[in-house]
MIVEXMI-682191 format. One record per residue (C-alpha): residue number from 1; residue in one letter; x, y, z. Coordinates in steps of 0.02 Angstrom, whole numbers, plus 32768, in hexadecimal, padded with zeros to 4 digits. Layout:
residues N
 num residuo east north   up
 NUM       A    X     Y    Z
...
END
This chain:
residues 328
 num residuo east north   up
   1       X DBA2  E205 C4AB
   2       X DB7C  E26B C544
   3       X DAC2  E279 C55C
   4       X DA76  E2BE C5FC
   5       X D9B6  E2E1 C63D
   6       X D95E  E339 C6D5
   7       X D8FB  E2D6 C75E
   8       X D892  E31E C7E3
   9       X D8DD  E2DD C890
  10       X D8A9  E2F0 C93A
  11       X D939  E33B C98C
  12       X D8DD  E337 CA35
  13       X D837  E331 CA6A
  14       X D7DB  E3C7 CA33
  15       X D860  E3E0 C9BD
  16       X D87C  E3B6 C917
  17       X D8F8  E3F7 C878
  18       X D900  E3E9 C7C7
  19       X D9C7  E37E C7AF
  20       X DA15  E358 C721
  21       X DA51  E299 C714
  22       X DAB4  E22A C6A2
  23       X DA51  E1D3 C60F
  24       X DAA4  E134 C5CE
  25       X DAA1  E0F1 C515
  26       X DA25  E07B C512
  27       X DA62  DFC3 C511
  28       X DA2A  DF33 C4B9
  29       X D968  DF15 C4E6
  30       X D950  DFB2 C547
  31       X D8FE  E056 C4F9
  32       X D923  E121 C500
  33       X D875  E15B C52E
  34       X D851  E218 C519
  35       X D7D8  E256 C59B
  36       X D727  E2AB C553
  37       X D6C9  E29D C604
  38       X D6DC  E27C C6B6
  39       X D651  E265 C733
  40       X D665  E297 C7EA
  41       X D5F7  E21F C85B
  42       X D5CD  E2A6 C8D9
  43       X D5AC  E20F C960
  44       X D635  E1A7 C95D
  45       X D6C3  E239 C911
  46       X D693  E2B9 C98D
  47       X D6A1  E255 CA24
  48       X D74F  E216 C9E1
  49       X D772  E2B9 C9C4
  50       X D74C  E30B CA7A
  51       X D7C9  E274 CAB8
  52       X D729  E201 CB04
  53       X D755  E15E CAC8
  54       X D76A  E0D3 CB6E
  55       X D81D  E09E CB72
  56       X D7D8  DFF1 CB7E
  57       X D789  E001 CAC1
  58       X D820  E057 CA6D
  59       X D83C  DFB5 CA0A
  60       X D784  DFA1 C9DE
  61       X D766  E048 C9BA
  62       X D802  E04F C92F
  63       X D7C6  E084 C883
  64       X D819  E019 C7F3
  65       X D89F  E07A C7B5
  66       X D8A2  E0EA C855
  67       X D95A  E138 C88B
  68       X D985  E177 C933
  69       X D93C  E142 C9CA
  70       X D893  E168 CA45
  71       X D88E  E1F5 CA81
  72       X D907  E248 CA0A
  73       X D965  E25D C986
  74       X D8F1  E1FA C935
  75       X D8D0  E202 C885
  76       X D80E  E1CA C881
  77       X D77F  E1AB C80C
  78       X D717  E12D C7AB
  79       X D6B2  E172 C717
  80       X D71C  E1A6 C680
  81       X D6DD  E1A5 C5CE
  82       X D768  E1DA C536
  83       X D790  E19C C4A7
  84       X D823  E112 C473
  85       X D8BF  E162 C413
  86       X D937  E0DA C409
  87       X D927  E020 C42C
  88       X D8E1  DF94 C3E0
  89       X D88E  DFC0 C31D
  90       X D7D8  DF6E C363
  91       X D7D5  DFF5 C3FC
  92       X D82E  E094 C3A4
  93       X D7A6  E130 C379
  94       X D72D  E0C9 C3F4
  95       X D6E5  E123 C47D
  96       X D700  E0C5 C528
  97       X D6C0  E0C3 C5D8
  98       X D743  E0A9 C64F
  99       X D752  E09E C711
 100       X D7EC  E118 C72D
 101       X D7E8  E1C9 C784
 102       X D7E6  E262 C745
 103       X D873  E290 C6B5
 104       X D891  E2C2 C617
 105       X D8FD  E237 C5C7
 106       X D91E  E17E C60D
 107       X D964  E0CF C5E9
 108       X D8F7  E03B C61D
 109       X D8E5  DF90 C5F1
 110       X D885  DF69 C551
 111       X D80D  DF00 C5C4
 112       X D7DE  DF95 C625
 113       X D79A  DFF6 C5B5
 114       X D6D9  DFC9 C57C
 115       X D69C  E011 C4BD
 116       X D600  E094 C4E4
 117       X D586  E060 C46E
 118       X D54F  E0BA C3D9
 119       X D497  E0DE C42C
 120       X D4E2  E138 C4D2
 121       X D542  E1F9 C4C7
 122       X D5ED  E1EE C511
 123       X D5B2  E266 C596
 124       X D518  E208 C5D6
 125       X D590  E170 C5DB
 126       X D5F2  E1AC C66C
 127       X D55F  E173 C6D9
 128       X D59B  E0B4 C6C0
 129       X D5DA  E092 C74F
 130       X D55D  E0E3 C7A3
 131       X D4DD  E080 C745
 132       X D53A  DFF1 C766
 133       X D51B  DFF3 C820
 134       X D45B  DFF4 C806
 135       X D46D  DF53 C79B
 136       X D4B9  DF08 C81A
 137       X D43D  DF4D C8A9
 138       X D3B3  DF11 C83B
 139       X D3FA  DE6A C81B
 140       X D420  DE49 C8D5
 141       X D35C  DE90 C8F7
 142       X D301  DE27 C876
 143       X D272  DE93 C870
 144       X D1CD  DE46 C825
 145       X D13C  DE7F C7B0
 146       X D0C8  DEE0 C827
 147       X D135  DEFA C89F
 148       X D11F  DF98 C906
 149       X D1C9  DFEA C903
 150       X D227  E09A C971
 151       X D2B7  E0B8 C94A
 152       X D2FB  E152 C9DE
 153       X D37E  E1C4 C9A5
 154       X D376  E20E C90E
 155       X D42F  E222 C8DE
 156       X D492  E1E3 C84E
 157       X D483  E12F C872
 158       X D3C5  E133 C8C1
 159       X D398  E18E C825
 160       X D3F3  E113 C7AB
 161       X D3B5  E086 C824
 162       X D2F9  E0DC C7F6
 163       X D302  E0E4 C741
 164       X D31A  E037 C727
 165       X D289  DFF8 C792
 166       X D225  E067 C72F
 167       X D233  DFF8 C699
 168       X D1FE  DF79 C70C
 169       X D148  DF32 C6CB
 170       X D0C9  DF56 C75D
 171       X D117  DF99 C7EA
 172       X D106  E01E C84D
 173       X D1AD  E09F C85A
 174       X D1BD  E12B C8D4
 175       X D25C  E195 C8E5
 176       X D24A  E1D5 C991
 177       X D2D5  E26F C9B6
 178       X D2CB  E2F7 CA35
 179       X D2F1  E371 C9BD
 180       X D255  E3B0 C955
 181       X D2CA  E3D9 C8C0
 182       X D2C9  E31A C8AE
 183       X D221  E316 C86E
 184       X D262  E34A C7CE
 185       X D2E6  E2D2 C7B5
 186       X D248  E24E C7DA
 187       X D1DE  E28A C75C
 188       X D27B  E286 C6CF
 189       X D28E  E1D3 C6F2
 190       X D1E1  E19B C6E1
 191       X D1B2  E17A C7B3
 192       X D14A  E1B5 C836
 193       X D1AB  E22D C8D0
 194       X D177  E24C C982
 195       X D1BE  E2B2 CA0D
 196       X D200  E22F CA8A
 197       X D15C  E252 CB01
 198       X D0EF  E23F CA74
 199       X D143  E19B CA27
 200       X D0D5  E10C C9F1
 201       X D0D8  E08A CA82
 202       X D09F  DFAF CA5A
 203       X D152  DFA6 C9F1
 204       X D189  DF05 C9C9
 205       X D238  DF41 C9B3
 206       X D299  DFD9 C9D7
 207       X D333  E01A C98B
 208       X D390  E087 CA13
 209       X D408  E10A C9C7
 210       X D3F7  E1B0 CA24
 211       X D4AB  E184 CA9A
 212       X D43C  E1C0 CB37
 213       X D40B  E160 CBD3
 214       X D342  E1A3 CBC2
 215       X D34C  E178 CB11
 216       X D37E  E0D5 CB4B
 217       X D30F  E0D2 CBD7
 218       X D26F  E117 CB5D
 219       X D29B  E097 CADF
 220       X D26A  E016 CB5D
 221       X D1C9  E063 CB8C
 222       X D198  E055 CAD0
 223       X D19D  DFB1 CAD2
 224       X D128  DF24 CACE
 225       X D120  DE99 CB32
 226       X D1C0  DE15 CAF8
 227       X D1EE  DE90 CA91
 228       X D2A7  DECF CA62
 229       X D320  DF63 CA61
 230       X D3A5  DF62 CA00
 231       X D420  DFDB CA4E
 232       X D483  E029 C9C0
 233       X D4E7  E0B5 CA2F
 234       X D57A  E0B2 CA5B
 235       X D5A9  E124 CB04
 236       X D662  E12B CB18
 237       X D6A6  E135 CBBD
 238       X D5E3  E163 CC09
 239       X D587  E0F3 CC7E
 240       X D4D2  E0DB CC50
 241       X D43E  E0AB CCCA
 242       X D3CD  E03D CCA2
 243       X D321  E034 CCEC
 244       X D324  DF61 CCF6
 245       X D2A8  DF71 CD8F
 246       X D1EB  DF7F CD8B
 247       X D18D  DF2F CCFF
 248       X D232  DF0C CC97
 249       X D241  DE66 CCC7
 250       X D176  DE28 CCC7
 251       X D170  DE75 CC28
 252       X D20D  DDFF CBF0
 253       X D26E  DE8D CB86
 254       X D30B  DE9B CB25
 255       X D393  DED2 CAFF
 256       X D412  DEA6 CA77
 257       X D4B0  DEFE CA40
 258       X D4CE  DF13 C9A2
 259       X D572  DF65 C952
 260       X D5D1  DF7A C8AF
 261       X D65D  DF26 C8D0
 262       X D633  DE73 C8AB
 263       X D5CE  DE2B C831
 264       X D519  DE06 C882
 265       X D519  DD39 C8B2
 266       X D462  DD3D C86E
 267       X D4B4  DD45 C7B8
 268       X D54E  DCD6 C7E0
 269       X D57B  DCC4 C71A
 270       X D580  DD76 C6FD
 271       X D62E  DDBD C6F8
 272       X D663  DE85 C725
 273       X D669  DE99 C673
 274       X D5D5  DE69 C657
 275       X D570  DED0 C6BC
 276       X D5E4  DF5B C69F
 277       X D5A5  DF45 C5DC
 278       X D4D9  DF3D C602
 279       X D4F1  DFD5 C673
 280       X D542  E033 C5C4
 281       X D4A6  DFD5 C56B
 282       X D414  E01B C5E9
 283       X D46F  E0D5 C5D5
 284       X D40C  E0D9 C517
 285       X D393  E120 C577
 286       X D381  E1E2 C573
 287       X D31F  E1F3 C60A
 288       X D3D9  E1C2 C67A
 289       X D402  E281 C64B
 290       X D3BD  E2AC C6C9
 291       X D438  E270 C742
 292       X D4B9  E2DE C6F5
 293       X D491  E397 C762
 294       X D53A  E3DB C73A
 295       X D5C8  E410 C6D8
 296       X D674  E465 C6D7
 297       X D71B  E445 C682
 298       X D7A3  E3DD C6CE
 299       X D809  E477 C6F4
 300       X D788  E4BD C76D
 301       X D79A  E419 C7F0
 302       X D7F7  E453 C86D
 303       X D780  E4EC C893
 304       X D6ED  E48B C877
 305       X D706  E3DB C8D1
 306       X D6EF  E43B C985
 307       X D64F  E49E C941
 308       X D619  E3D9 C926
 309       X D645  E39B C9C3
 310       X D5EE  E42D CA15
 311       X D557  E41F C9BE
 312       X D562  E4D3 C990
 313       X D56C  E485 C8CE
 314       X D4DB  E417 C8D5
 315       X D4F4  E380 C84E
 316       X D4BE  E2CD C829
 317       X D550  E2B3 C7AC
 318       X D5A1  E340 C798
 319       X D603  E33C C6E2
 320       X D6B9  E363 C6B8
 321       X D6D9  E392 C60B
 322       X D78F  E38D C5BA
 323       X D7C7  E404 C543
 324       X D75E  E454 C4B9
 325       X D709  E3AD C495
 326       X D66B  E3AD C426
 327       X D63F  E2FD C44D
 328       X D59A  E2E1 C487
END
C-alpha cells in the first residue's frame, strides 16, 4: 500500500516548508507512530534553523533520525510524542516519546520508541529530551544537600535544569535571567529568581545556560571559592571570552562541560535508555508546564519557525499539535 506523510524541512537557512514524503510499511520490530505533539527547542532548533551550526560539529550536532544535511535541506528535530498504530501487540495504542523531527506519520525501530507513563499527559512529555539534558547536567554536577546553587539563563533547559534541583533537600536555587518575565517561570517551579546584577553570590555550583559570554562571565563571579560552573550552552560557530585573569585563578574555579550527547561518566552503568526513561518519570510533575509557553498546529511551521528564531515569538518550548487531537 502507498502511504505518504508531511515533514517540516529546512530548505535553507531561514527557510523552511511543509513536504510530503514516502511512509514505509512497518517491518518486523519497527512501529507506525502517529504524531500527537512536537516540541520546538527554541535554542538548539532555531540556531539550526538560521544555518549557525560550525561545519566542524555537523556530525555531532546530527539528530537521530535526522535527513538532509547542515545547513540545509535538513529535516531536524528531537521531541516527538504520538501514539503507536502498528507494530509489536506490547507497544500498539501506547503513547511513546520518540527522538525524531517534526511529522505526522513515521517508521522507527521498536527500540526507539520509549512508553510515556500513565502519570505524565502526552503533551507535557514532549519535554523529555529536554529533561533529559538536565539529568545529565545534574549527574555530571553532583550537587549536595545545602549546596548554594545559580543556575543563569532561564530557557528551556536552565528552567528544566531548575526544577529538578528544587526537589533537592536543602539547597539553595536561583534562576538568574535577564529577562524579568522569567520571574514567573521561577515561581511555577518552586525557586528563587534574580536579575543577573542582583543574583545571589557564595555559590558552590553554577549551572550556565543563558548561550552569552556575560552570562558566562557573571556565572563566574557567582561563585565561591573552588567552586564550579557547569557550562550547559552551546554557541555554534561564536567565539566566547572568558575573563581567566584576575582573581580566577587564586580563587581556583571551574569549569566543566557538560552535554547530552553521552551518558555522564559519573553514572557509568546507566545506559541512554535509561536516563531517557527517569527523565519521562520526573515529567509526573505538573509544575514542568510551565516550560511549555506555546502552541500552534504543525501546519503553521513554516511561518512560525523564523518568528522563533527572531525572537519576535518568544517561547521556552513552543508546542506543535497534529490534527484535531484531544489527547492531553
Amino acid at each position: 500500500m502507498n502511504r505518504a506523510a508531511h515533514a517540516f524541512w529546512l530548505d535553507s537557512p531561514g527557510r523552511g516548508e511543509i513536504r510530503e514524503v514516502p511512509l514505509p510499511g512497518p517491518g518486523e520490530d519497527e512501529v507506525l507512530v502517529r504524531s500527537l505533539y512536537s516540541g520546538v527547542s527554541r535554542g538548539t532548533e532555531t540556531l539550526v534553523f538560521r544555518g549557525h551550526v560550525p561545519e566542524s560539529q555537523h556530525a555531532a550536532m546530527r539528530a537521530p533520525f535526522q535527513e538532509g544535511d547542515f545547513p540545509g535541506p535538513v529535516k531536524y528535530g528531537y521531541l516527538n510524542v504520538g501514539v503507536v498504530e502498528e507494530g509489536p501487540r506490547t507497544l500498539v495504542g501506547r503513547t511513546v516519546f520518540c527522538l525524531y523531527p517534526h511529522q505526522t506519520r513515521y517508521v522507527v525501530p521498536a527500540s526507539a520508541v520509549t512508553p510515556v507513563p500513565d502519570t505524565v499527559p502526552a503533551r507535557r512529555a514532549v519535554l523529555a529530551g529536554t529533561v533529559e539534558t538536565a539529568v545529565n547536567a545534574l549527574w555530571d554536577a553532583a550537587p549536595l544537600i545545602g549546596d548554594r546553587i545559580a543556575v543563569v539563563g532561564g530557557g528551556m533547559v536552565g528552567s528544566s535544569v531548575a526544577a529538578l534541583l528544587a526537589r533537592f533537600p536543602g539547597v539553595r536555587v536561583q534562576l538568574v535571567d535577564a529577562d524579568p518575565a522569567r520571574a514567573k517561570t521561577a515561581e511555577a517551579l518552586g525557586v528563587g529568581f534574580a536579575l543577573p546584577a542582583d543574583a545571589l553570590g557564595g555559590c558552590d555550583l553554577v549551572v550556565h545556560a543563558s548561550a552569552t559570554e556575560q552570562g558566562l562571565a557573571r556565572s563566574l563571579e557567582l561563585l565561591s571559592a573552588e567552586g564550579t560552573v557547569i557550562e550547559l550552552s552551546w554557541y555554534g560557530d561564536r567565539k566566547v571570552s572568558l575573563p581567566l585573569g584576575e582573581d580566577f585563578h587564586s580563587r581556583r574555579l571551574v569549569i566543566r562541560s557538560s552535554q547530552v550527547g553521552t551518558v555522564s561518566p559519573a553514572r557509568p552503568g546507566r545506559s541512554y535508555a535509561d536516563r531517557l526513561a527517569l527523565a519521562l518519570d520526573l515529567l509526573a510533575d505538573p509544575a514542568l508546564d510551565a516550560l511549555i509557553t506555546g502552541e500552534s498546529q504543525f501546519a503553521e511551521l513554516p511561518a512560525l519557525m523564523p518568528r522563533l528564531a527572531s525572537g519576535e515569538v518568544p517561547a521556552l518550548c513552543h508546542l506543535v499539535r497534529y490534527g484535531e487531537t484531544t489527547a492531553v
